[in-house]
C-alpha positions in Angstrom: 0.0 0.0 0.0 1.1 3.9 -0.3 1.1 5.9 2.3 -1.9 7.6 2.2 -1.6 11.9 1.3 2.6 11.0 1.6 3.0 14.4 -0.8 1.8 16.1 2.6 4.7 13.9 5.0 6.2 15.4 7.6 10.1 14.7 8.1 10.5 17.1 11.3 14.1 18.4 10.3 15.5 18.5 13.7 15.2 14.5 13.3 17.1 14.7 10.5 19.9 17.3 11.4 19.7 16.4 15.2 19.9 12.9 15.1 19.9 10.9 11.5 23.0 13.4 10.4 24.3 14.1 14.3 28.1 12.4 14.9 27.1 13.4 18.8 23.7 12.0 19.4 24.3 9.0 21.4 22.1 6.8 19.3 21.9 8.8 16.0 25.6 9.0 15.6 25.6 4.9 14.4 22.9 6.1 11.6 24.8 9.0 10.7 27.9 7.4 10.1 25.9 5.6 7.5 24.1 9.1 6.0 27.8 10.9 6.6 29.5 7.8 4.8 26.6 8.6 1.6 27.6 12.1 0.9 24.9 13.7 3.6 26.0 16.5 5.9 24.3 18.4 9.1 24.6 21.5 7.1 22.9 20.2 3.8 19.7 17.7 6.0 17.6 19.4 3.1 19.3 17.3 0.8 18.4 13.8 2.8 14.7 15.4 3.2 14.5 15.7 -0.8 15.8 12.7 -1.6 14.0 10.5 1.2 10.9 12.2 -0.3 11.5 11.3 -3.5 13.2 8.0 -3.7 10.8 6.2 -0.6 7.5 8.6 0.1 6.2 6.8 -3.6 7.3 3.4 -2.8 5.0 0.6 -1.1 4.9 0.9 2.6 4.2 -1.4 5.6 1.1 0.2 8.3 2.9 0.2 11.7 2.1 1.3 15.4 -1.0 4.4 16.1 0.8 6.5 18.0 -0.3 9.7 19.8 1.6 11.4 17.1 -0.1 10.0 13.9 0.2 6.4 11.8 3.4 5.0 11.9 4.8 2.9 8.6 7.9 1.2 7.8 9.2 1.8 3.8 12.2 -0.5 3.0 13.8 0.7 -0.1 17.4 1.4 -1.0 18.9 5.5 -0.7 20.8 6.1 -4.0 23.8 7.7 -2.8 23.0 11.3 -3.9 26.3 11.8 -5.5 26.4 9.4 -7.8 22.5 10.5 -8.9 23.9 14.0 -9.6 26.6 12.7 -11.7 24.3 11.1 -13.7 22.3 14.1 -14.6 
C-alpha cells in the first residue's frame, strides 16, 4: 500500500539534522555514520529530506504502530547515494 496523502509527509528536520545526520547523538551518531558515509551532511539535511521524499514517500509501505503522534509505517527501499545520482544528470 502507499502511504496515504505522503505528498503532505512530515520529516520534522530537527530529526534529520539532530539525530539521522548528528556524529554526537548517542544513538543517531551509528545512523549517521551511515548518512555521513553517503555524501549527507548536518549543514545540507535538506538534501536527505528531498531525496528521502522522492526516492521512498512513492514506494510501497508497511502500516505500523498508532501512535499519539499519527500512523506510523515502515518503507524498505534502497537510498541512492545522492552523489552518484547528480553525476548522472
Amino acid at each position: 500500500m502507499r502511504i496515504p496523502n505522503a505528498d503532505r509527509a512530515v520529516i520534522d528536520p530537527t530529526k534529520l539534522h539532530g539525530y539521522l545526520l548528528s556524529r554526537h547523538h548517542p544513538v543517531g551518531r551509528f545512523k549517521a555514520a551511515f548518512f555521513l558515509g553517503l555524501g549527507y551532511s548536518p549543514g545540507d539535511w535538506g538534501q536527505l529530506e528531498a531525496d528521502l521524499r522522492g526516492q521512498h514517500l512513492s514506494r510501497d509501505a508497511e502500516r505500523r504502530e498508532q501512535t499519539r503522534y499519527g500512523q506510523k509505517y515502515a518503507i524498505r527501499a534502497t537510498l541512492l547515494d545522492h552523489r552518484v545520482v547528480r553525476r548522472r544528470w
